[in-house]
C-alpha positions as CSV (number, residue, x, y, z in Angstrom):
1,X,50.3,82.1,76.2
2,X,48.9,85.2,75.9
3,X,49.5,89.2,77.3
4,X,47.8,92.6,77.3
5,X,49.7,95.8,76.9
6,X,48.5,99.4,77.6
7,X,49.2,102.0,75.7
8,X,52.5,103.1,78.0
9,X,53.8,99.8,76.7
10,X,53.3,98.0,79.9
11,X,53.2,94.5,79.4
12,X,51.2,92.0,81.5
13,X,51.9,88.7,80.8
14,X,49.7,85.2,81.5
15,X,52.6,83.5,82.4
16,X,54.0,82.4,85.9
17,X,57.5,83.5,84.4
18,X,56.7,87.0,84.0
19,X,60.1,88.7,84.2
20,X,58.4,91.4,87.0
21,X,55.5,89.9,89.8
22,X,53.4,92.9,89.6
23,X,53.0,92.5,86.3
24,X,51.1,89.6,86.4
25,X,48.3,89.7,84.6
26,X,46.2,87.5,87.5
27,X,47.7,89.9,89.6
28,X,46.5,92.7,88.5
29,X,43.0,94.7,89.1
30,X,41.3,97.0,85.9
31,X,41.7,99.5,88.8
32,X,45.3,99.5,89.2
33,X,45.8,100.1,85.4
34,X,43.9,104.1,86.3
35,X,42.8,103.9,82.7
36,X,41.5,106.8,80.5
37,X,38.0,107.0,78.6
38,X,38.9,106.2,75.6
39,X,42.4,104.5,75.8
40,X,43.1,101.3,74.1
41,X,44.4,97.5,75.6
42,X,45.9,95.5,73.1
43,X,45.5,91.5,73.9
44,X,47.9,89.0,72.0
45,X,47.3,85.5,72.2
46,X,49.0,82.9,71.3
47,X,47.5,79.2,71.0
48,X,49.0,77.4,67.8
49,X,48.2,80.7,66.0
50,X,49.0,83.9,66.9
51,X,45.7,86.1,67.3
52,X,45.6,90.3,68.1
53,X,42.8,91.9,69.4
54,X,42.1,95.5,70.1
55,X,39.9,96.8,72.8
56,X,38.6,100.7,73.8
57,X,37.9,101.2,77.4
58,X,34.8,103.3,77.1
59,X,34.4,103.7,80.8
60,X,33.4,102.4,84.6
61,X,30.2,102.8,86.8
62,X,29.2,101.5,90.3
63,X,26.9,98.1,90.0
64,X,23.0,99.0,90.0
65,X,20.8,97.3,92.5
66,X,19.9,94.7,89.9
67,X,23.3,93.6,89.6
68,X,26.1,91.8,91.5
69,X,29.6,91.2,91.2
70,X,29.1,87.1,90.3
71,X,27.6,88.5,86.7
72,X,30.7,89.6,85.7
73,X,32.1,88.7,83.7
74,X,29.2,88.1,81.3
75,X,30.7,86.3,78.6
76,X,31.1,82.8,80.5
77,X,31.9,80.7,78.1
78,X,31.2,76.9,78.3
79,X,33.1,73.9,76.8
80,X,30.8,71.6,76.7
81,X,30.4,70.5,72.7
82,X,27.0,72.1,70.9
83,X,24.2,69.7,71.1
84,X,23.7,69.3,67.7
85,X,27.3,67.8,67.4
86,X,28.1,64.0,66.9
87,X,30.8,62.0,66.1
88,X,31.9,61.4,62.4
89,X,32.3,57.7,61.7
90,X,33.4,56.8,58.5
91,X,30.8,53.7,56.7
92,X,32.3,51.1,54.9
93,X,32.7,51.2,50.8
94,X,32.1,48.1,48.7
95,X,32.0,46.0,52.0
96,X,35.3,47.6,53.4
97,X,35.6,48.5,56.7
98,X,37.9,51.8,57.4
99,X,41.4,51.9,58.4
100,X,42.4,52.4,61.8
101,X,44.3,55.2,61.3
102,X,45.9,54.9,64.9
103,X,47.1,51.5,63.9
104,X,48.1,52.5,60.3
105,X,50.0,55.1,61.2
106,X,51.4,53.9,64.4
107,X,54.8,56.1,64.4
108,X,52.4,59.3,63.3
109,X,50.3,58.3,66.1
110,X,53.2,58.4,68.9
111,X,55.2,61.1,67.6
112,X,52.1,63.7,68.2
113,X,50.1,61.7,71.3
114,X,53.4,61.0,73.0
115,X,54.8,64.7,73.4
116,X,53.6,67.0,75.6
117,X,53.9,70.1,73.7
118,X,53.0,69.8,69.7
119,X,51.9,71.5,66.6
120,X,50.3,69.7,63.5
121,X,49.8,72.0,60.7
122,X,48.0,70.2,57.8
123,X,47.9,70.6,54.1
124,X,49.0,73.5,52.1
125,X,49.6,77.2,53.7
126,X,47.6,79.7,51.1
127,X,49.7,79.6,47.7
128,X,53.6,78.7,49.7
129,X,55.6,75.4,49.0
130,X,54.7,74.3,52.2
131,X,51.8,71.5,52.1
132,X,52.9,70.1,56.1
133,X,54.6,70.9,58.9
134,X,54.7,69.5,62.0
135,X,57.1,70.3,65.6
136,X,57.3,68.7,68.8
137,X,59.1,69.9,71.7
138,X,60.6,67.1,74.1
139,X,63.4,66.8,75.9
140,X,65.1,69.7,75.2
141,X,65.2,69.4,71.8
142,X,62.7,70.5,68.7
143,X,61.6,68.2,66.4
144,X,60.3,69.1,62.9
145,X,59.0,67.5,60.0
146,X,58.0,69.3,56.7
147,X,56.4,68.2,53.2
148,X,57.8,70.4,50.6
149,X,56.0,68.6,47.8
150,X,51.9,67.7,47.1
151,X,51.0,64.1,47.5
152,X,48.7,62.7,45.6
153,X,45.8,61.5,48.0
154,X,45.1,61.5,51.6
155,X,46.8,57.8,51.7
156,X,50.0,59.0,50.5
157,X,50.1,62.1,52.7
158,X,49.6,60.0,55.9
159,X,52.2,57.5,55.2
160,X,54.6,60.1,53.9
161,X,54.3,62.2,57.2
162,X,54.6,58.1,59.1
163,X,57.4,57.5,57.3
164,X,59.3,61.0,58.6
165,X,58.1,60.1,62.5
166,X,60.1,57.3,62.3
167,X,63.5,59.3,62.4
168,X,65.2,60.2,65.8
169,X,67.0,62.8,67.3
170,X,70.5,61.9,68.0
171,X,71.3,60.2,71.1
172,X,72.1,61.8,74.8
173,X,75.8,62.7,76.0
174,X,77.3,61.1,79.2
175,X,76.2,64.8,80.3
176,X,72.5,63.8,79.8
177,X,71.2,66.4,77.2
178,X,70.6,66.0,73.1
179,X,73.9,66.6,70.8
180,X,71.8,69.0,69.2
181,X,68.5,71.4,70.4
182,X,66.3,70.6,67.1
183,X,66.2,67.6,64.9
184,X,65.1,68.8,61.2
185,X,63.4,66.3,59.1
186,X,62.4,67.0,55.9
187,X,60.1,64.4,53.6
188,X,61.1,63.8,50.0
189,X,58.5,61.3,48.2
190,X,60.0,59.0,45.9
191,X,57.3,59.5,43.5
192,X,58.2,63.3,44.2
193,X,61.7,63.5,44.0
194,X,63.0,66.2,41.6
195,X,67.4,67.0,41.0
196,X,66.6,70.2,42.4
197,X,64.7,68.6,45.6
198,X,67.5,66.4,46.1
199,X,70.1,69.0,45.9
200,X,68.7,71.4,48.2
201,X,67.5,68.8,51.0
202,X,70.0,65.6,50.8
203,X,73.5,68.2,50.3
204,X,74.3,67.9,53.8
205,X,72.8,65.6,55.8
206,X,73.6,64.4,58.8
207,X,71.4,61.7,60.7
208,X,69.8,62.6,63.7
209,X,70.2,66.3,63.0
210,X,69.5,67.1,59.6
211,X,67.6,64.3,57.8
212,X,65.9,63.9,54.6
213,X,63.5,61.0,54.5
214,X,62.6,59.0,51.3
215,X,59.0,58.2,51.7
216,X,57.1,55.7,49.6
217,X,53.5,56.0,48.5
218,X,50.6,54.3,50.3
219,X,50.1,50.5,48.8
220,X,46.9,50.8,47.8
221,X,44.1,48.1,48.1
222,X,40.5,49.1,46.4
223,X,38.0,50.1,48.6
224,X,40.3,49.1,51.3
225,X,42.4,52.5,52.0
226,X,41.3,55.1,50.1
227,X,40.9,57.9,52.6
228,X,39.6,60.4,49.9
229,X,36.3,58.5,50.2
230,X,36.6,57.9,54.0
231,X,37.0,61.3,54.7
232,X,35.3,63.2,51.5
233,X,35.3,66.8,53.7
234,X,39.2,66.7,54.7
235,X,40.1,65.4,51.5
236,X,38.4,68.9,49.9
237,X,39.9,70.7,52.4
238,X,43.5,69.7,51.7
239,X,42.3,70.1,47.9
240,X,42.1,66.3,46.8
241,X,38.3,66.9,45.6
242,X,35.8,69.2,44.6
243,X,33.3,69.8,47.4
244,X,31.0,73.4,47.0
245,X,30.6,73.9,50.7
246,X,34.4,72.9,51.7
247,X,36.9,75.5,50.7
248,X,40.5,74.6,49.8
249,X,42.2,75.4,53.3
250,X,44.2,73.8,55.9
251,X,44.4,72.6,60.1
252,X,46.4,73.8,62.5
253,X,45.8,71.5,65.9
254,X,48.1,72.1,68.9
255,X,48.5,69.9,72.4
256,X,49.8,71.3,75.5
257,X,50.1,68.8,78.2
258,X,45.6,67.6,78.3
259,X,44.7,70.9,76.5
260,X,44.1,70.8,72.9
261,X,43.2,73.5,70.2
262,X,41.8,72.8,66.4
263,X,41.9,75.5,64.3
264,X,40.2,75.3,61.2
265,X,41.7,77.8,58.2
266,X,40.9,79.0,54.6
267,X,42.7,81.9,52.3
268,X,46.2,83.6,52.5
269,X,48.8,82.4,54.9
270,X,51.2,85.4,56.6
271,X,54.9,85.6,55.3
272,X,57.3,85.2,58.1
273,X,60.9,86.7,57.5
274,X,63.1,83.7,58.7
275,X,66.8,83.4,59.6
276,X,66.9,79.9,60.4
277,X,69.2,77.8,58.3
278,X,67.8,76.7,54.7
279,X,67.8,73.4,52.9
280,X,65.9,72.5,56.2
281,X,62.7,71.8,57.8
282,X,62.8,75.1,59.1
283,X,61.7,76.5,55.8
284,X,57.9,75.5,56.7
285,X,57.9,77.2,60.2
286,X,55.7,79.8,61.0
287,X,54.2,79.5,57.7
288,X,50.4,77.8,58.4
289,X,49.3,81.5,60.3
290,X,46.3,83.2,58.9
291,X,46.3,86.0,57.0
């Protein structure tokens, strides 16, 4: 999850799995580092995104008789929501309730609620080809789905990513683990579909390991489904509308086990040198990190 390393190179790491005990970071005092005035920690964390932070070590003192050790340290944050916060709830259009989106996209719904471990990135990353991309770790084996192409609404880009959910990993061995450790799946609109699309994500397929799924666009009904107008903010933030305080951007949420994250992003994306096989899913990993 995260780890701070001195300026020896020391590493001390958050996890229980650190390779060496003492070099737990809950294990380990500010004393026991015997820093100098002026030397630097570095602090990598890793929560969906990966974030680096740099910090000085200007010095230590004793407490003063105004102070205790329960003060420290200072910064306690708290996780209750602001006060000013509420709810969004969509309001019907022409007489038209919402869509339940849990219940319109029910295999969306279970392929990101149902794993313990996942990452949804949203919308397009900066100027790449890469408008989705979503992984799920379960059972041994990694599951992807990626949106090489724009849809055309919110509508379309639910049910294109609903569509892809619905593919699964090949079956178990008598052994009891996954023929294969990841499970690529790539979404290819029919609306969408290009030679050069086709070439590149259908030449070699092979279900349960490398699929390419042909994804229709949302029936529409008017009034009835049209997220753009349910949700006017997200559609401008995934770049379906004009809206002068919502810049073009994209979401990256994460779930581990009860713990959630939602980070909100806007501008470049960071290029990631890749060696993972092409004509994949794996071409939109790692690709939703802020510049």
């Amino acid at each position: 999850m995260w780890y701070v390393t001195t300026e020896d190179g020391t590493k001390y790491e958050s996890s229980e799995y650190a390779c060496v005990s003492e070099f737990r970071a809950n294990r380990t005092r500010l004393d026991n580092l015997r820093l100098n005035q002026g030397c630097k920690l570095h602090l990598t964390y890793d929560y969906g995104t990966t974030s680096y932070y740099t910090f000085k070590f200007l010095g230590q003192r004793t407490l003063t008789s105004e102070e205790n050790r329960d003060m420290f340290p200072r910064n306690d944050v708290s996780n209750a929501m602001p006060a000013a916060y509420s709810r969004y709830v969509p309001t019907s259009i022409n007489g038209n309730e919402p869509l339940d989106l849990d219940t319109s996209f029910p295999n969306l719904q279970r392929w990101v609620f149902n794993s313990g471990c996942v990452t949804v990135n949203l919308f397009q990353a900066g100027k790449k080809k890469n408008y989705g991309f979503m992984s799920s770790e379960a059972s041994g084996t990694l599951s992807m789905l990626y949106l090489p192409v724009k849809a055309d609404n919110l509508g379309n880009y639910m049910n294109y990513f609903n569509d892809g959910a619905r593919a699964k990993p090949a079956g178990l061995l008598t052994e009891g683990y996954n023929y294969y450790n990841w499970h690529s799946v790539v979404l290819l609109p029919f609306s969408k579909l290009t030679q050069a699309l086709d070439r590149k994500y259908r030449e070699h397929l092979q279900p349960g390991f490398c699929d390419a799924m042909e994804c229709a666009d949302m029936l529409r009904t008017v009034g009835r489904n049209d997220l753009n107008a349910y949700f006017p903010k997200i559609a401008a933030l995934a770049g379906y509308r004009k809206d002068r305080k919502v810049p073009k951007g994209w979401v990256t949420f994460t779930k581990r086990g009860n713990t959630c994250s939602l980070v909100i992003c806007s501008g470049m994306s960071v290029t990631h040198k890749s060696n993972a096989p092409k004509g994949t899913a794996y071409d939109g990993m790692d690709q939703h990190t802020p510049a």
